[in-house]
N, CA, C and O atoms as a GROMACS GRO file, in nm:
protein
  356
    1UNK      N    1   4.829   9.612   8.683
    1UNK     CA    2   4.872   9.555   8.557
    1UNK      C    3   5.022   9.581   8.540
    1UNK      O    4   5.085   9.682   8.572
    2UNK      N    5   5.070   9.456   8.476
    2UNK     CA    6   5.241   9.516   8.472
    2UNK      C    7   5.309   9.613   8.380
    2UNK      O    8   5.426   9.651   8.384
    3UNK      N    9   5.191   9.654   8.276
    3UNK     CA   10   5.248   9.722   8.178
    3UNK      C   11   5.139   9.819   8.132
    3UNK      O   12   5.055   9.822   8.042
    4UNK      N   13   5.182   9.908   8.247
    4UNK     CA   14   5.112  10.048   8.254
    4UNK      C   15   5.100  10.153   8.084
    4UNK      O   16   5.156  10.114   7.982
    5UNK      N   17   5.044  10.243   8.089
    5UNK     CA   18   5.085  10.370   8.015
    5UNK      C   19   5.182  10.386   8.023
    5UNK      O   20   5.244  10.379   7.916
    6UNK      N   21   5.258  10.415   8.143
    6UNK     CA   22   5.392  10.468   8.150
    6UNK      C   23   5.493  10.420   8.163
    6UNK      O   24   5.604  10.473   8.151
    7UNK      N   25   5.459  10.277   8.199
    7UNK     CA   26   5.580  10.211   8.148
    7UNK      C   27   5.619  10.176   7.982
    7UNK      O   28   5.729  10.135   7.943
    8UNK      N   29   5.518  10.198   7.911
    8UNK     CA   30   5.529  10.166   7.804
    8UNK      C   31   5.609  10.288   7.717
    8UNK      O   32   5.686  10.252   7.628
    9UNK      N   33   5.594  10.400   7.740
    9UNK     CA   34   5.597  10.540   7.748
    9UNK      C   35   5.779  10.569   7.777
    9UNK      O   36   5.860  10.639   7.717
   10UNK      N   37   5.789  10.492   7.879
   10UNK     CA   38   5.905  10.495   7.891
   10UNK      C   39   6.004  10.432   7.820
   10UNK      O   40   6.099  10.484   7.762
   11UNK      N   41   5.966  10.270   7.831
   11UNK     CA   42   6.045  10.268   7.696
   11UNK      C   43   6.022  10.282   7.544
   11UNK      O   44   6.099  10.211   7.479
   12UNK      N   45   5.930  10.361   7.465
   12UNK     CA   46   5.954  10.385   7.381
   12UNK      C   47   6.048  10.497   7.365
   12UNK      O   48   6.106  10.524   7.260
   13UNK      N   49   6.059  10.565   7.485
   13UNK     CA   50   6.118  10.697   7.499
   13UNK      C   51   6.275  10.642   7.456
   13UNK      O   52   6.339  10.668   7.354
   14UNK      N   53   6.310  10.563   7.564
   14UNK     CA   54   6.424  10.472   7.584
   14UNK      C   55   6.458  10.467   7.474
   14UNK      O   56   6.526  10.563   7.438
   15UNK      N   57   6.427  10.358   7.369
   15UNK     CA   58   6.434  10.265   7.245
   15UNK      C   59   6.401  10.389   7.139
   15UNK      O   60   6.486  10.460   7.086
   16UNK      N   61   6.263  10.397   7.119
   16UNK     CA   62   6.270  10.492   6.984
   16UNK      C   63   6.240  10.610   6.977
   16UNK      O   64   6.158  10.654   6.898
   17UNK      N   65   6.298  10.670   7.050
   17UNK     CA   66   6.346  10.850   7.042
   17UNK      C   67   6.192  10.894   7.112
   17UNK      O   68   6.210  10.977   7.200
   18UNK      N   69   6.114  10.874   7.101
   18UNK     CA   70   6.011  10.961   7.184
   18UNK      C   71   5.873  10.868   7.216
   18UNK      O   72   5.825  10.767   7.163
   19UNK      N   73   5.835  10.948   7.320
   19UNK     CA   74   5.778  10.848   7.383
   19UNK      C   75   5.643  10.798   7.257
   19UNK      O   76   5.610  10.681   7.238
   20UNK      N   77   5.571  10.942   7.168
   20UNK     CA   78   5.484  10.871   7.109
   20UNK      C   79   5.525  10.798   6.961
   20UNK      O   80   5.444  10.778   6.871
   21UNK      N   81   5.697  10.755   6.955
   21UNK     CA   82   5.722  10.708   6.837
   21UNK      C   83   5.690  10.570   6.860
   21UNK      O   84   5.795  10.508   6.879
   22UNK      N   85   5.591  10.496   6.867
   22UNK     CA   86   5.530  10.358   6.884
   22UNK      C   87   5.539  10.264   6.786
   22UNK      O   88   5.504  10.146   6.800
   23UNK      N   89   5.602  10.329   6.651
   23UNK     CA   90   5.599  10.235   6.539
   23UNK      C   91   5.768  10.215   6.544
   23UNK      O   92   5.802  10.118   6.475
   24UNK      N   93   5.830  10.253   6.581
   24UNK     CA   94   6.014  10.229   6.562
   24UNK      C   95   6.053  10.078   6.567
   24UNK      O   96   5.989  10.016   6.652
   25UNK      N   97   6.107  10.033   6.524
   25UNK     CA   98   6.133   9.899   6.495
   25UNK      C   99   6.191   9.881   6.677
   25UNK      O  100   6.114   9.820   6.751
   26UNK      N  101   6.300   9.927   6.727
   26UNK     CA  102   6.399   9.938   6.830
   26UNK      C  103   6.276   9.934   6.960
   26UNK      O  104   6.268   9.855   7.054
   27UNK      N  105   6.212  10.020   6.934
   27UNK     CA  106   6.051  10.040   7.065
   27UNK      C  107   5.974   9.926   7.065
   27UNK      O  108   5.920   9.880   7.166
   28UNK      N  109   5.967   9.875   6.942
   28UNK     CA  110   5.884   9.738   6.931
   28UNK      C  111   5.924   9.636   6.965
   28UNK      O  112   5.842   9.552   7.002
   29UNK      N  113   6.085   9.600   6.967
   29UNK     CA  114   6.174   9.529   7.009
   29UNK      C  115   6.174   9.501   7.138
   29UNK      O  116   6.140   9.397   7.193
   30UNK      N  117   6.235   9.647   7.206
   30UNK     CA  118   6.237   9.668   7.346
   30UNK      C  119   6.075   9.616   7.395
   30UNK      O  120   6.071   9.520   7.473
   31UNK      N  121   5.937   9.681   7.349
   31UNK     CA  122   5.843   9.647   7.378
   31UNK      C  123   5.830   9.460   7.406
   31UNK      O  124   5.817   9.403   7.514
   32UNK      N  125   5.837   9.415   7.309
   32UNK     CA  126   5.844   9.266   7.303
   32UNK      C  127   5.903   9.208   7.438
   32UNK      O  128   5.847   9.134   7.518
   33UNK      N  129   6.025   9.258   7.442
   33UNK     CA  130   6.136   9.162   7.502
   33UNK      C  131   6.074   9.215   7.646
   33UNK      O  132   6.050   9.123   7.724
   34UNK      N  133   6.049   9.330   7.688
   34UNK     CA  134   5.967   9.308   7.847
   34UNK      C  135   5.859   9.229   7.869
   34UNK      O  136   5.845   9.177   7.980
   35UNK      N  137   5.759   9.207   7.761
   35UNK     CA  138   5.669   9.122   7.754
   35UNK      C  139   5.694   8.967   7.757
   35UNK      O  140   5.632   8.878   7.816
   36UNK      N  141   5.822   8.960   7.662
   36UNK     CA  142   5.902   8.788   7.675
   36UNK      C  143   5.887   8.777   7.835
   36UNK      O  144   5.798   8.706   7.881
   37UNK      N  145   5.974   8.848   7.920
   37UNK     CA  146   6.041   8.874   8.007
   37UNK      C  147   5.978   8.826   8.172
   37UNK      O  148   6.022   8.769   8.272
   38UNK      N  149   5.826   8.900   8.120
   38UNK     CA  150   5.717   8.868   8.215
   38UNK      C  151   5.671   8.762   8.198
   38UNK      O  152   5.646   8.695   8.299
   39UNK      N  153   5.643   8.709   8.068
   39UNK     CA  154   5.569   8.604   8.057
   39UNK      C  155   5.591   8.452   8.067
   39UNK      O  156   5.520   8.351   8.062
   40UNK      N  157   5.787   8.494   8.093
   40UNK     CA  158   5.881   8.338   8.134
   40UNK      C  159   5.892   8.378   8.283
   40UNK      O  160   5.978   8.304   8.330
   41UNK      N  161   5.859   8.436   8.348
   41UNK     CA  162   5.858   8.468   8.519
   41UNK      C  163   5.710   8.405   8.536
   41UNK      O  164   5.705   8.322   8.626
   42UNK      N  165   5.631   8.421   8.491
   42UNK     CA  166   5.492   8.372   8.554
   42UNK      C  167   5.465   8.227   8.468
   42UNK      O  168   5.362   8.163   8.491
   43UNK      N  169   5.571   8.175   8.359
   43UNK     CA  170   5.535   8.038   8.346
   43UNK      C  171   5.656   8.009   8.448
   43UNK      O  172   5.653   7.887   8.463
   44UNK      N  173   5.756   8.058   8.522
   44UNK     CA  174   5.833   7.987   8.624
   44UNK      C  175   5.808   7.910   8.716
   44UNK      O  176   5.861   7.810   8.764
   45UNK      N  177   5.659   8.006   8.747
   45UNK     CA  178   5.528   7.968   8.884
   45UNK      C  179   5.443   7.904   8.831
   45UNK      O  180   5.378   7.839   8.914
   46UNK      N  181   5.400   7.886   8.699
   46UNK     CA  182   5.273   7.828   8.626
   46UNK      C  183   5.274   7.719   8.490
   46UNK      O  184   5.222   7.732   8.379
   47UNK      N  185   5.368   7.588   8.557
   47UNK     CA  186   5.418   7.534   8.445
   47UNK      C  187   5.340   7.474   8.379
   47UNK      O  188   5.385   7.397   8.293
   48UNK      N  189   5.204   7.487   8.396
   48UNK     CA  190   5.105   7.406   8.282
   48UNK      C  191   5.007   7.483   8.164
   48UNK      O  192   4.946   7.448   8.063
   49UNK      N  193   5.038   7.644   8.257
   49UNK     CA  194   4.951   7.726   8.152
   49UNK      C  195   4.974   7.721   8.010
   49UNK      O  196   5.001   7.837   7.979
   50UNK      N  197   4.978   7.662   7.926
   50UNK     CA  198   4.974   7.626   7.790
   50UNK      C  199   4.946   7.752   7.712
   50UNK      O  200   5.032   7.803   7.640
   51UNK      N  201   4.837   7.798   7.725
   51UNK     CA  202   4.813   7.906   7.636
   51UNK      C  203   4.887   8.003   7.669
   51UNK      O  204   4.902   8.089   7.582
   52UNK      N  205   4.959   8.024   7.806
   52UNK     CA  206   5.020   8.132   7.827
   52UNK      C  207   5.169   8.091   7.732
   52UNK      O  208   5.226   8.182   7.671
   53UNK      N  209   5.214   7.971   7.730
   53UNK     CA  210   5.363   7.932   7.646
   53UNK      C  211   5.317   7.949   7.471
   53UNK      O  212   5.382   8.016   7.390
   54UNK      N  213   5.213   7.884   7.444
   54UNK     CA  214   5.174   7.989   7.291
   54UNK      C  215   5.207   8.067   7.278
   54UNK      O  216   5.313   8.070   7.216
   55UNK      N  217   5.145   8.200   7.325
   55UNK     CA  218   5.200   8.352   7.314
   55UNK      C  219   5.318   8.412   7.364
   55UNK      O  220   5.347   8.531   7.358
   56UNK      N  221   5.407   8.287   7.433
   56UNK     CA  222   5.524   8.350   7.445
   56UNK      C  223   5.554   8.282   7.331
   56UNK      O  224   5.580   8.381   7.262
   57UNK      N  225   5.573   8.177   7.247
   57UNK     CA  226   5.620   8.161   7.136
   57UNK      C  227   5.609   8.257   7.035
   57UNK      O  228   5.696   8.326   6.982
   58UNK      N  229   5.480   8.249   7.013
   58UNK     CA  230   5.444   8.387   6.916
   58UNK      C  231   5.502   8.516   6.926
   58UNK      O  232   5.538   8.573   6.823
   59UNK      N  233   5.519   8.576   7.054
   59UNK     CA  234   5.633   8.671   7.070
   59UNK      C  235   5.758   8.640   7.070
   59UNK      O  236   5.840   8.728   7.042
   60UNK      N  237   5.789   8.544   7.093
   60UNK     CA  238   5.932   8.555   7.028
   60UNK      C  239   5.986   8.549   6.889
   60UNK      O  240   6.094   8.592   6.845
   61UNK      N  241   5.844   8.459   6.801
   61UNK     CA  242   5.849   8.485   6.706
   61UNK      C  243   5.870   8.604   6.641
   61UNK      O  244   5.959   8.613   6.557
   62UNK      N  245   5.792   8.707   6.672
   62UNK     CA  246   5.722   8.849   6.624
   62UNK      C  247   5.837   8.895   6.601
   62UNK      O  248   5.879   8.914   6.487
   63UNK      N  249   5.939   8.934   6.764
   63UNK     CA  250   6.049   8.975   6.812
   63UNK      C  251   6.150   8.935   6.672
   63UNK      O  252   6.198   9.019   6.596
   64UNK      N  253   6.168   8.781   6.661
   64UNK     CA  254   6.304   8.736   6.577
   64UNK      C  255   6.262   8.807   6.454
   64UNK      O  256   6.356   8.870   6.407
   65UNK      N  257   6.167   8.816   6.395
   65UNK     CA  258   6.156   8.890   6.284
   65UNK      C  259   6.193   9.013   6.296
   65UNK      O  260   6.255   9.064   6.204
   66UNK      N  261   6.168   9.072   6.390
   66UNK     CA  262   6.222   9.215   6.365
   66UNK      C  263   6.304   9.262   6.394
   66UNK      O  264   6.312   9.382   6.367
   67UNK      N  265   6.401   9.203   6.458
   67UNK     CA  266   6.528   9.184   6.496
   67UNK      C  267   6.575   9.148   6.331
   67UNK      O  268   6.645   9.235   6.278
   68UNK      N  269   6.540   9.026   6.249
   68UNK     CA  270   6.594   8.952   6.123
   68UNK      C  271   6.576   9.126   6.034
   68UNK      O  272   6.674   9.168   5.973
   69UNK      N  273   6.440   9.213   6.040
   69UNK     CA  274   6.474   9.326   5.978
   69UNK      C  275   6.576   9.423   6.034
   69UNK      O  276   6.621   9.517   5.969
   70UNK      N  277   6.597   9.405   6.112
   70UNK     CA  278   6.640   9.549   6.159
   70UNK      C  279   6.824   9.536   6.147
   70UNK      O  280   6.910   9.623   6.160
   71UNK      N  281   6.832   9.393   6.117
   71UNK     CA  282   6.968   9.304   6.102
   71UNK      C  283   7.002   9.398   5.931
   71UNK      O  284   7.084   9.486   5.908
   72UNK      N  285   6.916   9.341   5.853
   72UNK     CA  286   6.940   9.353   5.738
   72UNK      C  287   6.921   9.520   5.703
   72UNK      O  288   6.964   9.558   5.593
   73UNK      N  289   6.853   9.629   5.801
   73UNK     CA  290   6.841   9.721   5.716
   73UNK      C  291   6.998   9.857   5.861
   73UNK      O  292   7.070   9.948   5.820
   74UNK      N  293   6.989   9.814   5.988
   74UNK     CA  294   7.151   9.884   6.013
   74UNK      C  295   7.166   9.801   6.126
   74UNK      O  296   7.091   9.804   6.224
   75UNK      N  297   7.328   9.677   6.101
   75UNK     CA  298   7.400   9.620   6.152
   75UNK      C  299   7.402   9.675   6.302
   75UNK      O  300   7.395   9.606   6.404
   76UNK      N  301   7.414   9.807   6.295
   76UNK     CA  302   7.494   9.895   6.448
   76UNK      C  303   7.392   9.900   6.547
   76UNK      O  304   7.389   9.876   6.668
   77UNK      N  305   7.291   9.948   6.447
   77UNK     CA  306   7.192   9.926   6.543
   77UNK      C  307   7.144   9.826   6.594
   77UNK      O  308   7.095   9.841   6.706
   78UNK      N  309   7.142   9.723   6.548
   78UNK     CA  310   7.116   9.553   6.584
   78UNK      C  311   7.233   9.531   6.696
   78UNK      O  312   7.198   9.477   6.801
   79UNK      N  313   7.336   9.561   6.684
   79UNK     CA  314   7.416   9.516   6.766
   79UNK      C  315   7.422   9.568   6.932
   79UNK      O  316   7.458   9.523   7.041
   80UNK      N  317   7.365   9.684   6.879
   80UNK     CA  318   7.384   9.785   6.998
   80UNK      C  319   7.266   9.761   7.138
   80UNK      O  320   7.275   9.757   7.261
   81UNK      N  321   7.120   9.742   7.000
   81UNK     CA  322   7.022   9.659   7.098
   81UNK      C  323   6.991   9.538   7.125
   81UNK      O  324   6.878   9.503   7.159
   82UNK      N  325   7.111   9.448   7.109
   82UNK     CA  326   7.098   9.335   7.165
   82UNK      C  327   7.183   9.327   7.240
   82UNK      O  328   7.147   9.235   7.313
   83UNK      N  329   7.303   9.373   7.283
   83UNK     CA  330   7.362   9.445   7.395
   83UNK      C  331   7.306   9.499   7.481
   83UNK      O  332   7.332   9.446   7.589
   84UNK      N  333   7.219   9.606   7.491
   84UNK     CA  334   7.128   9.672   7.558
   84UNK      C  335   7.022   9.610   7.651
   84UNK      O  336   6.973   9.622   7.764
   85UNK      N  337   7.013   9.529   7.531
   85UNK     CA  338   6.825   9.460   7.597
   85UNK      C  339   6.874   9.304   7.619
   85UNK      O  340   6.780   9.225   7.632
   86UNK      N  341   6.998   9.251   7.625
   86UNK     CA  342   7.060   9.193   7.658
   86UNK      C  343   7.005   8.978   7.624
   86UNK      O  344   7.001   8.874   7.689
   87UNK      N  345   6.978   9.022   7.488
   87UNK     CA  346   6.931   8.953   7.407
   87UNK      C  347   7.049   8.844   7.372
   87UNK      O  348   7.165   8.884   7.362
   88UNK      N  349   7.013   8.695   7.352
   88UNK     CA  350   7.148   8.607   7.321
   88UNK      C  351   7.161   8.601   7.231
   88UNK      O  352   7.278   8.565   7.217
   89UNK      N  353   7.093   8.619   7.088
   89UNK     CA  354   7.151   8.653   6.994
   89UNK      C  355   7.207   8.732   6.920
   89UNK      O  356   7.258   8.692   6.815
   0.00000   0.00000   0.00000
């Protein structure tokens, strides 16, 4: 599976200060955007799976929202992880 325990583990560690801080806006972010990440690599190879392009919509949805909070509640930090996680907006 591509998204082990420990990879997950890791980046929350990464993103929101420890590995079992799972609720951090920044971990959820980071979380998302590896999931975007995988899921436009295997529609690269699989251009008809439909339901698989749903749920990448829906995650990106999820993602822009919490990115739109995390905008409005510290600028620096928004800026810093979309730099990071190398996000175009």
């Amino acid at each position: 599976m591509y998204l082990s325990s420990e990879v997950k583990k890791e980046i929350f560690k990464k993103h929101g200060g420890s590995e079992t801080n799972t609720g951090s806006t920044e971990g959820q972010i980071a979380l998302f955007t590896h999931r975007i990440n995988h899921l436009t690599q295997h529609l690269k190879a699989n251009r008809k799976d439909f339901n698989t392009e749903r749920s990448l919509v829906k995650l990106v949805g999820k993602r822009r929202s919490l990115l739109d909070y995390l905008k409005k509640k510290d600028i620096e930090k928004y800026r810093s992880l979309i730099k990071e996680l190398n996000i175009r907006k």
